[in-house]
PyMOL CGO cylinders between C-alpha atoms (Angstrom):
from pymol import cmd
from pymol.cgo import CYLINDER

trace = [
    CYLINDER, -14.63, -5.91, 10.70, -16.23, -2.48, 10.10, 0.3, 1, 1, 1, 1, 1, 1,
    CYLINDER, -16.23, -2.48, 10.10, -14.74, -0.26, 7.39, 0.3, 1, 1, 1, 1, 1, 1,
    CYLINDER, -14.74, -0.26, 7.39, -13.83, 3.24, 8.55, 0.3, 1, 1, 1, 1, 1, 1,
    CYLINDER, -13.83, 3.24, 8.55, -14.26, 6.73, 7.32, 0.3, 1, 1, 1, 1, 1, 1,
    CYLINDER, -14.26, 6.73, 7.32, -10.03, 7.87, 7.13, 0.3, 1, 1, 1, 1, 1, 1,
    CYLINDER, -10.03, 7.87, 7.13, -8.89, 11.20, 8.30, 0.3, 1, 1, 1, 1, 1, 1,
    CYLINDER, -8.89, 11.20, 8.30, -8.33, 14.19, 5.34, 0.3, 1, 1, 1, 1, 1, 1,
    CYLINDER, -8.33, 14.19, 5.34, -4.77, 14.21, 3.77, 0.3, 1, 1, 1, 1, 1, 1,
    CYLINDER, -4.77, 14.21, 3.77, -4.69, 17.69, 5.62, 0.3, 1, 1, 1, 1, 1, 1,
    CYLINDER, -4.69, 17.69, 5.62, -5.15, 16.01, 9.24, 0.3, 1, 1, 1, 1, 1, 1,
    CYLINDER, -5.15, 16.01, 9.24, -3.37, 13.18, 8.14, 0.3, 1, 1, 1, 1, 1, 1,
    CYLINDER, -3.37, 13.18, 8.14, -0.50, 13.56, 4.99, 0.3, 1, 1, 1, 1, 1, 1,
    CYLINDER, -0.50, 13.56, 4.99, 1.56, 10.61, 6.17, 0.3, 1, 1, 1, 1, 1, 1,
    CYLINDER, 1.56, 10.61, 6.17, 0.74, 6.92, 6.46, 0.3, 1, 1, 1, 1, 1, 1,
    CYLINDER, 0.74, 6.92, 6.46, 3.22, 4.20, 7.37, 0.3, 1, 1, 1, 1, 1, 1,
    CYLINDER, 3.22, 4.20, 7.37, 2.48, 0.45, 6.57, 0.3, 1, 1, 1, 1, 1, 1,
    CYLINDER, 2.48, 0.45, 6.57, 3.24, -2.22, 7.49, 0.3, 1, 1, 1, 1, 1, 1,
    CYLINDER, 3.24, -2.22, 7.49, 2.11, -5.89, 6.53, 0.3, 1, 1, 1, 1, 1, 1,
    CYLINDER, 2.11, -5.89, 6.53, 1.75, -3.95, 2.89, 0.3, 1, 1, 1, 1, 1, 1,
    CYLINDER, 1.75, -3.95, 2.89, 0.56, -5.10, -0.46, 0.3, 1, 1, 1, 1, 1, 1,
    CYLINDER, 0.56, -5.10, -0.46, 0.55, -3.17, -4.24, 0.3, 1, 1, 1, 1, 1, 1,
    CYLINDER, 0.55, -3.17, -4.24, -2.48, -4.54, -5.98, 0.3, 1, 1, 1, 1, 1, 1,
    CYLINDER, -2.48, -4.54, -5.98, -3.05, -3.70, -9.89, 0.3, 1, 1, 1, 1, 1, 1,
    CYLINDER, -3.05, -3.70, -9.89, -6.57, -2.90, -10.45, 0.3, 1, 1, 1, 1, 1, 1,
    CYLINDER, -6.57, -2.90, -10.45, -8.13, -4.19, -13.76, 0.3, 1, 1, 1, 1, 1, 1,
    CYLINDER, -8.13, -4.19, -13.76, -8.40, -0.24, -14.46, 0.3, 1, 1, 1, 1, 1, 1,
    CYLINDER, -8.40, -0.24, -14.46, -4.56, -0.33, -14.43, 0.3, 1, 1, 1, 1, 1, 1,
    CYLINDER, -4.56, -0.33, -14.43, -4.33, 1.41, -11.01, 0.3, 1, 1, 1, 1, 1, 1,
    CYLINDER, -4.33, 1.41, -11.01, -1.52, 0.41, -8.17, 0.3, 1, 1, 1, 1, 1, 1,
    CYLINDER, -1.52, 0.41, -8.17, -2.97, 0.67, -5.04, 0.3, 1, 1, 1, 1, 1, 1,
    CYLINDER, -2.97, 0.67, -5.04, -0.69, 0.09, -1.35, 0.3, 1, 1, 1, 1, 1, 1,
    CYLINDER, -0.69, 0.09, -1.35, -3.08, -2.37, 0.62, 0.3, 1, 1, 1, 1, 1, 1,
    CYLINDER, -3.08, -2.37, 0.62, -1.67, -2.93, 4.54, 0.3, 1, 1, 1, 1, 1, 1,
    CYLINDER, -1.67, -2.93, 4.54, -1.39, -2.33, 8.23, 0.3, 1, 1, 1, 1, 1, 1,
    CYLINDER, -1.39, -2.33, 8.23, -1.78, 1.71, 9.15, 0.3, 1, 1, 1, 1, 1, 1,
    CYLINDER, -1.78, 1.71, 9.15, 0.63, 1.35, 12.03, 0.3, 1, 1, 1, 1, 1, 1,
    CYLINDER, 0.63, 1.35, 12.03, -0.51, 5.70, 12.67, 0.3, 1, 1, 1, 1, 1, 1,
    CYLINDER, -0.51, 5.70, 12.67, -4.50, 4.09, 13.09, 0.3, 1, 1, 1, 1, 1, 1,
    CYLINDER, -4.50, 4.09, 13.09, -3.93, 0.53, 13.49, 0.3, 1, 1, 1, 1, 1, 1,
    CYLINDER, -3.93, 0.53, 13.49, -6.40, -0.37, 11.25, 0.3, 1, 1, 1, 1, 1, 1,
    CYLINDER, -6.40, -0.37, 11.25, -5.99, -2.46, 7.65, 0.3, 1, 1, 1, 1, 1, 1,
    CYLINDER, -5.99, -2.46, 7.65, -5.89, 0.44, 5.08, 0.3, 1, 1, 1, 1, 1, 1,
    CYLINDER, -5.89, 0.44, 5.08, -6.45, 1.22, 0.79, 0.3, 1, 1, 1, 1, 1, 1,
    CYLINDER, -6.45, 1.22, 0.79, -4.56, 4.01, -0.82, 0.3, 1, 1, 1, 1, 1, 1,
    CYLINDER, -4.56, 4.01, -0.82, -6.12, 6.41, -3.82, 0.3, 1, 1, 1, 1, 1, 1,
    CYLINDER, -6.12, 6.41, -3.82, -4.18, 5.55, -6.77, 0.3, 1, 1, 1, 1, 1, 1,
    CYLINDER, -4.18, 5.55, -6.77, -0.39, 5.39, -6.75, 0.3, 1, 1, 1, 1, 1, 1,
    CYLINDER, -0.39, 5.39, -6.75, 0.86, 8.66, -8.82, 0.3, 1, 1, 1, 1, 1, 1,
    CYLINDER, 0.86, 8.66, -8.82, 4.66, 7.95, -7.79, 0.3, 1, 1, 1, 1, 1, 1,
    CYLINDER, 4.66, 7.95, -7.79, 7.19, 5.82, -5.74, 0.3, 1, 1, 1, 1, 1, 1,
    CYLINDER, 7.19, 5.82, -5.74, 10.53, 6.64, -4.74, 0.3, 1, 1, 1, 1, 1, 1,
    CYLINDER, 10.53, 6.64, -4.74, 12.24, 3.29, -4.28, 0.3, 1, 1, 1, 1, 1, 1,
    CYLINDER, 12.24, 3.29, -4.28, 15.14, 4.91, -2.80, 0.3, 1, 1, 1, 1, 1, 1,
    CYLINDER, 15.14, 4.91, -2.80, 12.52, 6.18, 0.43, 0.3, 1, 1, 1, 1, 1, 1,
    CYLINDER, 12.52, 6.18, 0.43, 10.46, 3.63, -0.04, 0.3, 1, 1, 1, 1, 1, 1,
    CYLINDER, 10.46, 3.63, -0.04, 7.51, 6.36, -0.01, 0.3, 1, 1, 1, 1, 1, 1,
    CYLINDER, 7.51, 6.36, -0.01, 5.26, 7.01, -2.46, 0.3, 1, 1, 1, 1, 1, 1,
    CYLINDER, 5.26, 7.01, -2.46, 2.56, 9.66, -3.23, 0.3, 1, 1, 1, 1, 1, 1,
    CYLINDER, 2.56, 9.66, -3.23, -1.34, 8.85, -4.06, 0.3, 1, 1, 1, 1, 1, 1,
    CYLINDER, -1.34, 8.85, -4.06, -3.92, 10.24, -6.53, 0.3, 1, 1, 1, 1, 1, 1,
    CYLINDER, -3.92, 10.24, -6.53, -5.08, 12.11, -2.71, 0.3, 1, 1, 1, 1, 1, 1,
    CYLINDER, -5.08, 12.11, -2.71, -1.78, 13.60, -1.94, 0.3, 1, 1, 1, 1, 1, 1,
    CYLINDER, -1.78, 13.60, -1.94, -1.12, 11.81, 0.48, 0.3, 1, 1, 1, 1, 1, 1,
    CYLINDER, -1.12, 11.81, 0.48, 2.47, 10.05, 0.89, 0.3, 1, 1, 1, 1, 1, 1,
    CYLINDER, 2.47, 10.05, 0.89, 2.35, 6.20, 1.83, 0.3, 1, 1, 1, 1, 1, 1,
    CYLINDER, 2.35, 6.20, 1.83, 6.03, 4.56, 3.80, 0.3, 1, 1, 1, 1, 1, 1,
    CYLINDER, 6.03, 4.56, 3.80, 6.17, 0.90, 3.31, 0.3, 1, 1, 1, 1, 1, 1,
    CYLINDER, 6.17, 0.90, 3.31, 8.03, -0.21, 6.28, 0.3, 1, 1, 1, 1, 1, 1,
    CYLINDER, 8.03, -0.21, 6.28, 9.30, -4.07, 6.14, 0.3, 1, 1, 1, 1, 1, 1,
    CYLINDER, 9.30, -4.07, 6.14, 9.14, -6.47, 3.62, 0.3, 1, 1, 1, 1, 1, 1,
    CYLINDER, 9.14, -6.47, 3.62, 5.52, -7.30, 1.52, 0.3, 1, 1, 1, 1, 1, 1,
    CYLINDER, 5.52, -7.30, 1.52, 3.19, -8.86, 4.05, 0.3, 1, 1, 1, 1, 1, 1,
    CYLINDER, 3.19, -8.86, 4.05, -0.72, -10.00, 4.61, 0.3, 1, 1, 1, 1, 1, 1,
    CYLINDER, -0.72, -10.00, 4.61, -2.71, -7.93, 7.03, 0.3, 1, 1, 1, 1, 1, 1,
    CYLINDER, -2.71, -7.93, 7.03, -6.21, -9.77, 7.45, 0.3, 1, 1, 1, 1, 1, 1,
    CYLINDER, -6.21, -9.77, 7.45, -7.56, -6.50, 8.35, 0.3, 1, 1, 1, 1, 1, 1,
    CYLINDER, -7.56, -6.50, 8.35, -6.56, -4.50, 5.04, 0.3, 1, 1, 1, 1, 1, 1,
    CYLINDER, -6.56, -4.50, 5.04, -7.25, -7.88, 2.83, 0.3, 1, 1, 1, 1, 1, 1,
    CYLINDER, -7.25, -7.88, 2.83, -11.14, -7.05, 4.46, 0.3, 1, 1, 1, 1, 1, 1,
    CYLINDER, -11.14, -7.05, 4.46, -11.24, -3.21, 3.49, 0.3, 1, 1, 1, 1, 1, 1,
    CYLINDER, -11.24, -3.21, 3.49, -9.37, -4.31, 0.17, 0.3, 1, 1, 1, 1, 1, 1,
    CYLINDER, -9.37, -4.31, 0.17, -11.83, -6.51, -0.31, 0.3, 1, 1, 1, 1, 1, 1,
    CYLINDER, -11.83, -6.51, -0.31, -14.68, -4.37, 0.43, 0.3, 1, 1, 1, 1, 1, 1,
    CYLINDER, -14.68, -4.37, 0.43, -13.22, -1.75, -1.70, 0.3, 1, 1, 1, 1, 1, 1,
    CYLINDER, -13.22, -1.75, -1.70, -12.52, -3.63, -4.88, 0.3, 1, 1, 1, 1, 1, 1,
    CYLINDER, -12.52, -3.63, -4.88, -16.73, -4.56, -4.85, 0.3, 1, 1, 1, 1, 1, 1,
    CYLINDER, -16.73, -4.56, -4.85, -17.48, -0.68, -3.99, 0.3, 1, 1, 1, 1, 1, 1,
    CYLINDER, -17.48, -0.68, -3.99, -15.30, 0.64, -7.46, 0.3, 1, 1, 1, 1, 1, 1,
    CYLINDER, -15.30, 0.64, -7.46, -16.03, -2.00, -9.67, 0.3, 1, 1, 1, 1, 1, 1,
    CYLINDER, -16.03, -2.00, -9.67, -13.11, -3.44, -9.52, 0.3, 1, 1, 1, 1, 1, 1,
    CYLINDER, -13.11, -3.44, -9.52, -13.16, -7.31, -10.66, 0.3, 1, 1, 1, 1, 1, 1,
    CYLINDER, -13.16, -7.31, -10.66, -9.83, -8.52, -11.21, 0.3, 1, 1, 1, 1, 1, 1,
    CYLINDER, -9.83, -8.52, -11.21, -6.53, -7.67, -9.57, 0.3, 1, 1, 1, 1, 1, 1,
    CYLINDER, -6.53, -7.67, -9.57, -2.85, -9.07, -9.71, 0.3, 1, 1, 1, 1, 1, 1,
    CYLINDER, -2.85, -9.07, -9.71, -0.24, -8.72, -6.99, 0.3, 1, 1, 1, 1, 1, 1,
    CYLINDER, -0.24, -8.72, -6.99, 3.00, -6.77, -8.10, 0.3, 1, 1, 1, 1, 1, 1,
    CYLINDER, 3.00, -6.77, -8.10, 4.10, -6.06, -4.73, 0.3, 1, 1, 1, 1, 1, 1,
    CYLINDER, 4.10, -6.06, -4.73, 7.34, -7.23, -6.23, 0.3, 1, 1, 1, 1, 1, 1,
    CYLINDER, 7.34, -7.23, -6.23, 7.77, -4.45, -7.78, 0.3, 1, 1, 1, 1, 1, 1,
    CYLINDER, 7.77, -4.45, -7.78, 7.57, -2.30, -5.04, 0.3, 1, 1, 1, 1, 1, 1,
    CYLINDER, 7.57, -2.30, -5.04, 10.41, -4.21, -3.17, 0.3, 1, 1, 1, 1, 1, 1,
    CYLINDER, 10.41, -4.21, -3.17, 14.00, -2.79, -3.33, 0.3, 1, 1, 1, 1, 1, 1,
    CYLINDER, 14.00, -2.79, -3.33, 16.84, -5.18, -3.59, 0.3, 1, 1, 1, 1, 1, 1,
    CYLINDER, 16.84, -5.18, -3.59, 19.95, -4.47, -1.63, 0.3, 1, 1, 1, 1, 1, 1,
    CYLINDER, 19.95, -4.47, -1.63, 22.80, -5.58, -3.15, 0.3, 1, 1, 1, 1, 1, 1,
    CYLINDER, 22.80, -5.58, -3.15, 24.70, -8.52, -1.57, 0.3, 1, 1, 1, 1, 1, 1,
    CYLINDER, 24.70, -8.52, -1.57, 28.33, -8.22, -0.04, 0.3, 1, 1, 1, 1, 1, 1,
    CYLINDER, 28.33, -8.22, -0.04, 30.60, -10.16, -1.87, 0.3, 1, 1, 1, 1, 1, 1,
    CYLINDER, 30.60, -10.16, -1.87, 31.54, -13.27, 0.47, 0.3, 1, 1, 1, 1, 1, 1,
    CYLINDER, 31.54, -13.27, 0.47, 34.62, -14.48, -1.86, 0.3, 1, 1, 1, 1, 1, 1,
    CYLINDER, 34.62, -14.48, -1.86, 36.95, -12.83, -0.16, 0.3, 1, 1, 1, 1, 1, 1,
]
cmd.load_cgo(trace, "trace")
């Protein structure tokens, strides 16, 4: 699987994902790792700068403003250009907190 050059955040300000990921970076960067559904391609965001969980949107270190659409998913494609990334910025260890990412509706009381 080839890794792409991505468009500019002026051609393209607004990614959707699907099949998404947040990976810590040893450097203490979030990144959104998933499925570009705009591109259809795997995809790795700049640094996360904020997240509204309320939008489920956030904004990277590039501007640009990431949707996570679905639940937290594996992409085999963006796992590859995570991959490929991590080795290119030094990056040697990483931890999953895609669960922090996740919003939790809260559940209808059935009691009644």
């Amino acid at each position: 699987m080839p890794i792409w050059s991505v468009a500019t955040v002026d051609e393209q300000p607004d990614i959707t994902l699907q099949r998404w990921r947040v990976y810590e970076t040893d450097h203490g960067e979030h990144h959104f790792v998933g499925y570009c559904i705009e591109n259809g391609a795997g995809r790795v965001s700049s640094a996360i700068t904020s997240f509204d969980a309320k939008s489920r949107a956030g904004i990277t270190r590039s501007g640009r403003r990431y949707a996570l659409s679905g639940a937290p998913g594996f992409d085999r494609d963006a796992l590859h250009v995570w991959s490929f990334w991590a080795i290119r910025n030094g990056v040697t260890e990483t931890k999953d907190v895609s669960g922090e990412y996740v919003v939790l509706r809260p559940r209808h009381d059935r009691r009644n």
